[in-house]
C-alpha positions in Angstrom: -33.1 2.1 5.8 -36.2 -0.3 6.3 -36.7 -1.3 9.8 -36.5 -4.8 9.3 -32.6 -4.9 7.3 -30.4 -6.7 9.5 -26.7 -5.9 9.6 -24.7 -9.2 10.5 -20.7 -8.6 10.7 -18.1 -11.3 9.5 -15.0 -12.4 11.0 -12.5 -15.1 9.2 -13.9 -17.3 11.7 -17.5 -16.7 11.1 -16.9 -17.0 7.6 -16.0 -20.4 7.3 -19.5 -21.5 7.8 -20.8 -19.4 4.9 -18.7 -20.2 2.8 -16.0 -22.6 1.5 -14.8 -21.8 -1.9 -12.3 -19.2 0.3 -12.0 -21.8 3.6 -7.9 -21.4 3.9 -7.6 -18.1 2.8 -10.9 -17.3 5.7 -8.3 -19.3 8.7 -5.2 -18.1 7.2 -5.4 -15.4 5.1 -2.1 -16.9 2.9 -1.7 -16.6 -0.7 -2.8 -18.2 -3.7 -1.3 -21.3 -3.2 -3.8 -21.8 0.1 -6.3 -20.5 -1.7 -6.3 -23.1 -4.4 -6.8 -25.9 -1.8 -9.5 -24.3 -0.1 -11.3 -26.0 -3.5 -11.6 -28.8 -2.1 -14.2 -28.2 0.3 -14.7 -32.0 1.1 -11.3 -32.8 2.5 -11.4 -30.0 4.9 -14.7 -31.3 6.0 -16.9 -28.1 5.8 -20.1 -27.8 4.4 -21.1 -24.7 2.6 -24.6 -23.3 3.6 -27.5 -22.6 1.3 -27.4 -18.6 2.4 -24.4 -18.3 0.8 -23.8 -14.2 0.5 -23.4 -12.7 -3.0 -20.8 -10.8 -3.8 -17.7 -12.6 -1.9 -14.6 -11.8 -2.2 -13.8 -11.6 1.8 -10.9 -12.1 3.0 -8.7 -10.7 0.2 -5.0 -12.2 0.5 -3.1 -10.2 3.3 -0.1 -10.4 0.7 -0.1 -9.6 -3.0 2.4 -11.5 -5.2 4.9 -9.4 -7.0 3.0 -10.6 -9.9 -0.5 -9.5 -8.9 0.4 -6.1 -8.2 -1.0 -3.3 -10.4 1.0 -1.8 -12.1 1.1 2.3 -13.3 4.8 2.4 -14.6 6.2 5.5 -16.7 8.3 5.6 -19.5 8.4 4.9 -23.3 9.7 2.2 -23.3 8.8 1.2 -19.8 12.0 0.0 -18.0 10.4 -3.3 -17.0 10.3 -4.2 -20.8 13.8 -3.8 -21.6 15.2 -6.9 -22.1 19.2 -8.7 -23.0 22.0 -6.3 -23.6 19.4 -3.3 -22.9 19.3 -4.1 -19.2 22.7 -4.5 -19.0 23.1 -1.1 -20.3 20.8 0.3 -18.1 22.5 -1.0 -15.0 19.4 -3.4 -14.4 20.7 -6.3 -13.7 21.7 -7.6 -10.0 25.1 -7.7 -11.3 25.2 -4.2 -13.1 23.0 -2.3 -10.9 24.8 1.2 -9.1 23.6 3.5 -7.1 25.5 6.9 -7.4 25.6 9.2 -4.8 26.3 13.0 -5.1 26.3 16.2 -3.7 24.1 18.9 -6.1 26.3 20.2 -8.6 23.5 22.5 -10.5 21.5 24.0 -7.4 19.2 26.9 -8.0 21.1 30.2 -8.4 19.2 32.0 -5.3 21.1 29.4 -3.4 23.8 31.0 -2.1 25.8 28.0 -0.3 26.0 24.8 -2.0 25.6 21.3 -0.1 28.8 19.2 -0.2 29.7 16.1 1.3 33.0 14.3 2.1 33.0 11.3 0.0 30.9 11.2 -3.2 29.9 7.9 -4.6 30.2 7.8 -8.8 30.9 5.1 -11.5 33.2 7.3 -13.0 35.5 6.7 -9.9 34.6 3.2 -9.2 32.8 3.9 -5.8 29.4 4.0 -6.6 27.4 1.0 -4.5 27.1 -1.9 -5.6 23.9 -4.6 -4.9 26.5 -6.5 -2.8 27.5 -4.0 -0.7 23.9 -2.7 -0.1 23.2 -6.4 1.1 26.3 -6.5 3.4 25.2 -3.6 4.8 21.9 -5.1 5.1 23.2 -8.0 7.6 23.3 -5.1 10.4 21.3 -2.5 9.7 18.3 -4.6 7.1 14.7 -3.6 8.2 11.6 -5.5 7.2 8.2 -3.5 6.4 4.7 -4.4 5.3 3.4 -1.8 2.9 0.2 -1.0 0.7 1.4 0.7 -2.3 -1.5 3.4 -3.0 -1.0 5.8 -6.0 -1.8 9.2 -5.2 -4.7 9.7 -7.9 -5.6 6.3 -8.4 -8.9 5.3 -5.9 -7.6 1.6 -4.5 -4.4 0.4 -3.2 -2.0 -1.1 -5.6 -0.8 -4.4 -3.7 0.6 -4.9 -0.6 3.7 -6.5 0.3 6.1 -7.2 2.7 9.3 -5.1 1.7 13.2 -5.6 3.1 16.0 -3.2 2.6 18.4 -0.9 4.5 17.3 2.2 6.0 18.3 5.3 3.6 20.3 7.0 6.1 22.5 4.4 6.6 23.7 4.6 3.1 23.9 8.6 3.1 26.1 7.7 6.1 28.7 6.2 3.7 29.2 9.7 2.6 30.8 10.9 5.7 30.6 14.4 6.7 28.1 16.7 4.8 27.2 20.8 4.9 24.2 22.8 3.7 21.8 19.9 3.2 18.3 20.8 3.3 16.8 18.0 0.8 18.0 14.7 -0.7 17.0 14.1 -4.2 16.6 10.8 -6.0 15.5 9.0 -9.1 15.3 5.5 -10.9 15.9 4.7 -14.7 14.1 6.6 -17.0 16.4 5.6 -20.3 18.7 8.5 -19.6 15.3 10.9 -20.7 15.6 13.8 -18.8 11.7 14.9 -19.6 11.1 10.7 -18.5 12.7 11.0 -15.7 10.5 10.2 -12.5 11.8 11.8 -9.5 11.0 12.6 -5.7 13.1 14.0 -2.6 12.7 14.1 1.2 13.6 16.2 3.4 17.2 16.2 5.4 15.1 15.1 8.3 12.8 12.7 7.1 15.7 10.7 5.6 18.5 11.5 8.4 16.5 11.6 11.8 14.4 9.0 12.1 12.7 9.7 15.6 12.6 5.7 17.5 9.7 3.8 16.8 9.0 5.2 13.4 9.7 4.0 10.2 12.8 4.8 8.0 13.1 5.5 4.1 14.8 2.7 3.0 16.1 1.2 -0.2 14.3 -2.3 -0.6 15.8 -5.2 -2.5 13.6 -8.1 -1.3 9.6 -8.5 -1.8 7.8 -11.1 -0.4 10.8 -12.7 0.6 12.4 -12.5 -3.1 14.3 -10.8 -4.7 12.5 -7.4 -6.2 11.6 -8.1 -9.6 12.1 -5.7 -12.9 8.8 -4.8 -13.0 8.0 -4.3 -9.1 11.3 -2.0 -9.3 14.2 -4.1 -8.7 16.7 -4.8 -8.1 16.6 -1.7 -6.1 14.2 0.9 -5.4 13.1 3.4 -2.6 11.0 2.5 -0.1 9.0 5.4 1.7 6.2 3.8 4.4 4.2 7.0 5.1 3.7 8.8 1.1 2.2 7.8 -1.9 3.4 5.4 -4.1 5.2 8.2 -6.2 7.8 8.5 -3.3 9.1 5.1 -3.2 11.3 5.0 -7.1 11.7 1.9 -8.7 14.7 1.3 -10.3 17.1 3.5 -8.0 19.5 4.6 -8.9 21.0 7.9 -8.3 20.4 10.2 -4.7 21.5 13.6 -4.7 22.2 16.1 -1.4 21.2 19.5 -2.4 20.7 23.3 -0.6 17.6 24.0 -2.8 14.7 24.3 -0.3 12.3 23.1 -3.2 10.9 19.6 -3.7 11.8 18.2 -7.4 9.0 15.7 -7.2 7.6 14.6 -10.7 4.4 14.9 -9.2 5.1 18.8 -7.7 5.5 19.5 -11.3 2.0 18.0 -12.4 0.2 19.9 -9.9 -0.3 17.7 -6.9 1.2 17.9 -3.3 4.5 16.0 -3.3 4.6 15.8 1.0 1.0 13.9 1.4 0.7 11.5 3.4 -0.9 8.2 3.1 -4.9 8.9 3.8 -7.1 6.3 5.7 -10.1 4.8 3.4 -11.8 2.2 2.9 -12.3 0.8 -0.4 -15.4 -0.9 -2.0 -16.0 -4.4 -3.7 -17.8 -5.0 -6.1 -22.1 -6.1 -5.7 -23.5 -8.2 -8.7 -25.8 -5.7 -9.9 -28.9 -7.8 -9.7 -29.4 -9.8 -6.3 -32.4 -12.4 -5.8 -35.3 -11.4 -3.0 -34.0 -12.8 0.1 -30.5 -13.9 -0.8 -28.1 -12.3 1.8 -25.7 -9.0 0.3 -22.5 -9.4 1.2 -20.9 -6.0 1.2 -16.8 -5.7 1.5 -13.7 -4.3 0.6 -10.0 -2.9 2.4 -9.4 -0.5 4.2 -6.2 1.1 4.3 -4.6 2.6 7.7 -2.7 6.3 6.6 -0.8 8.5 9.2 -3.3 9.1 11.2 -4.6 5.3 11.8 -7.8 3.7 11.5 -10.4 3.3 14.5 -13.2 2.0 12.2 -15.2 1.5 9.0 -18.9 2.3 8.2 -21.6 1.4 5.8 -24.2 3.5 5.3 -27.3 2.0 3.0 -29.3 4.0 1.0 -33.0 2.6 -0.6 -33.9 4.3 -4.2 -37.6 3.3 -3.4 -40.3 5.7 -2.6 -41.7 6.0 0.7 -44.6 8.1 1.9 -43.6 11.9 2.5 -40.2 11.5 1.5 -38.9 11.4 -2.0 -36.7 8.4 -3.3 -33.6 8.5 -1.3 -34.4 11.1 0.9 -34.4 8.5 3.9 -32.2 10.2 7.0 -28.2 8.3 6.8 -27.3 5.9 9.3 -23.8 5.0 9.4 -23.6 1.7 10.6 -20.6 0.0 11.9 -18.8 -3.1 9.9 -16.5 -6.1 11.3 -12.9 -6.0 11.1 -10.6 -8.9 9.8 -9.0 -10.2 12.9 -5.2 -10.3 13.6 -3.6 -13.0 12.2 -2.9 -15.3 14.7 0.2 -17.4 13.3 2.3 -14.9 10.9 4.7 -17.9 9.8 1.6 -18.9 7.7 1.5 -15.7 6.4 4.7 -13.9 5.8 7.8 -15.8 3.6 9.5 -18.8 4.7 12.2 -18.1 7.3 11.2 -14.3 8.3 9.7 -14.0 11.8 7.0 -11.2 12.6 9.3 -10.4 15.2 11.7 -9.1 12.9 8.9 -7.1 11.2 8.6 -3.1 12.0 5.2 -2.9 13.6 5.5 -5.7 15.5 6.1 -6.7 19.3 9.5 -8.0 19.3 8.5 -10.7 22.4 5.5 -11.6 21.4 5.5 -11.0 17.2 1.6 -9.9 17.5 1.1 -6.5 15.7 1.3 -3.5 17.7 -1.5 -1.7 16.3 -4.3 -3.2 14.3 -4.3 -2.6 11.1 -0.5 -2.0 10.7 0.0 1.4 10.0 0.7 2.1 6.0 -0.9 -1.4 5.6 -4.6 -2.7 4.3 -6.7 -5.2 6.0 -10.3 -6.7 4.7 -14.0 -5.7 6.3 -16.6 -7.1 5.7 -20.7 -7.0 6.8 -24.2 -9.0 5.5 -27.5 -7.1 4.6 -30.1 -9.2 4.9 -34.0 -8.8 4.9 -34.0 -6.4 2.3 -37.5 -6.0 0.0 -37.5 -5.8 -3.9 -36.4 -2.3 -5.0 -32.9 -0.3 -6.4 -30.0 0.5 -3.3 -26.9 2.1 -2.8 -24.3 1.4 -0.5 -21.5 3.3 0.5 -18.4 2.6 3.0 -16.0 5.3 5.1 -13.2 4.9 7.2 -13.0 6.9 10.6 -9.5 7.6 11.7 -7.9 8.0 15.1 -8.6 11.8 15.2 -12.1 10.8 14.7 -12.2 12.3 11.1 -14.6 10.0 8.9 -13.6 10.2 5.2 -13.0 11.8 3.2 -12.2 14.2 5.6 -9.8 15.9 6.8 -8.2 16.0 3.2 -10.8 16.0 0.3 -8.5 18.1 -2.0 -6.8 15.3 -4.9 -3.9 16.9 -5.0 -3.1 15.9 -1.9 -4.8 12.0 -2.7 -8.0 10.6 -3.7 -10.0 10.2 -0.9 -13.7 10.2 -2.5 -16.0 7.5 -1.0 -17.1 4.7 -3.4 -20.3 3.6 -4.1 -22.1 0.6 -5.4 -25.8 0.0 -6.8 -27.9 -3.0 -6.9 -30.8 -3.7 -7.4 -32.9 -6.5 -5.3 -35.7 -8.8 -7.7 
């Protein structure tokens, strides 16, 4: 890296005097509909400066509407396109929707002592649970979660929202007394397919024994404050804050308590490991490919905070032009640190009208500031400015650095167990 490049890192706050097409998203961080009136850069009285960075997409919105999610649905047809009497065939309507719950009834023949529990919920007996039960029951036991919802092969986080439901265990509760359970089985709609089925399990103890302070498996019904819709999973689906996105089902609908010591996860049977855990990383932006001499680079992206937290993110820069006695690129890498967005300072412009960040897992109780930063499970923007760059082709690449110290993609590179591969971008300054 030449000498004379200057790193400069960006808070929200900083930001508002680069730039104003993104002024209320910057102080705020809310969605879309701030983000329109930060148009108007005239009535907020801020004047945007001639240095304006390339590249900008900082701060992204700390929530995703249900509609902005992306999506990676299975099924032919997917169950999100059903439509009229289909739906209400398929039990995916708030009013048909059932969740049946059962002990194993076809375990694996080396299993010598089936699981059994005292009170099975079915249709066929008129007990299965119903969306209005699962809300009573949410009025005591209803837990509220922030979540970014990262596909285990895919390289960037799918959305983020903030989730509401009722812990799983409460529900297996229902069932009273239970024997020989070793794993709990579930799956959502799949138009009764067996081969379409997309399934997942946990553990007894990751569904049952939630040590305190950690967060539940919980069936969600609410996103952002709404009502889950078709095609985010709804009007019920599994919520699991520390996997992949392949652990939290859309479309529940059926749990099952088994012996078998094997997970039944669809994505066990593709080849990848069904118990990984959410990885830190950071995640690019995209850099215009072509940037004018002297015109600042903004560099950005998320970062996502997995199991093992986040303590920081790094940019390293790489020149493609010669220098003497070393060939193009050759340069030793310095790993530079980048800024942080800051903790939102009033959640009730953030999360859904009438829900307090005090009620929100993660969060002090007293004081509704976040008790780590970023949430666990949750994305957060970062940002830095490279300026004094000469004329020639770069690279830049970013790395998260966890709270073992591990810098990505470390300590799992293996994508079976996640995509962890740091991203690059190329430019070229004229």
């Amino acid at each position: 890296m030449k000498s004379s490049t200057r790193f400069d890192a960006v808070t929200r706050r900083h930001f508002i005097g680069a730039t104003s097409s993104l002024a209320a998203s910057a102080l705020t961080g809310e969605l879309s509909s701030r983000a329109q009136a930060a148009d108007a850069p005239e009535a907020l009285s801020i004047k945007p400066t001639p240095a304006k960075p390339v590249g900008s997409r900082f701060p992204h919105p700390f929530l995703t509407p249900a509609s902005k999610f992306r999506d990676v649905s299975r099924g032919d047809p997917k169950p999100h396109t059903i439509a009229g009497d289909g739906l209400v065939q398929a039990r995916l309507t708030p009013e048909t929707w059932r969740l049946e719950i059962t002990a194993d009834e076809t375990p694996d023949p080396a299993i010598k002592d089936r699981a059994s529990i005292r009170k099975p919920l079915t249709i066929a007996d008129g007990t299965a649970m119903d969306l209005p039960a699962l809300l009573e029951l949410g009025r005591k036991h209803e837990v509220k979660f922030l979540k970014a919802m990262q596909c285990l092969n895919i390289p960037t986080p799918l959305g983020q929202g903030l989730w509401e439901g009722v812990p799983l265990h409460e529900v297996l509760r229902l069932c009273g007394a239970m024997r020989n359970v070793r794993r709990i089985y579930y799956w959502g709609f799949h138009n009764n397919d067996r081969k379409q089925r997309f399934q997942s399990s946990l553990s007894y103890t990751q569904a049952m024994e939630t040590p305190p302070g950690e967060l539940p498996a919980f069936l969600a019904y609410r996103l952002n404050g709404e009502p889950i819709p078709l095609i985010r999973g709804g009007p019920v689906r599994m919520i699991i804050p520390w996997a992949h996105g392949f652990k939290s089902i859309k479309w529940i609908q059926r749990v099952v308590f088994t012996n078998d010591y094997k997970a039944n996860d669809t994505y066990a049977e593709q080849n990848n490991d069904p118990e990984s855990h959410l990885k830190t990383a950071a995640y690019l932006d995209d850099i215009p490919a072509k940037i004018p001499s002297g015109q600042p680079v903004w560099v950005s992206g998320l970062v996502i905070s997995g199991l093992s937290g986040m303590k920081r993110v790094e940019y390293t820069l790489r020149s493609e032009n010669p220098k003497p006695g070393l060939p193009a690129g050759d340069e030793p890498e310095e790993w530079l640190e980048c800024r942080l967005e800051d903790p939102v300072t009033d959640w009730s412009r953030v999360l859904p009208p009438g829900v307090s960040s005090r009620q929100v897992l993660g969060f002090d109780p007293n004081s509704g500031q976040p008790t780590t930063w970023p949430l666990r499970y949750s994305t957060i923007s970062w940002s830095a400015v490279l300026k004094g760059l000469a004329p020639g082709k770069y690279s830049v690449r970013a790395r998260a650095v966890d709270l073992n110290g591990f810098a990505q993609p470390e300590p799992r590179p293996n994508q079976k167990s996640g995509t962890n591969a740091l991203e690059v971008r190329e430019f070229v300054v004229s």
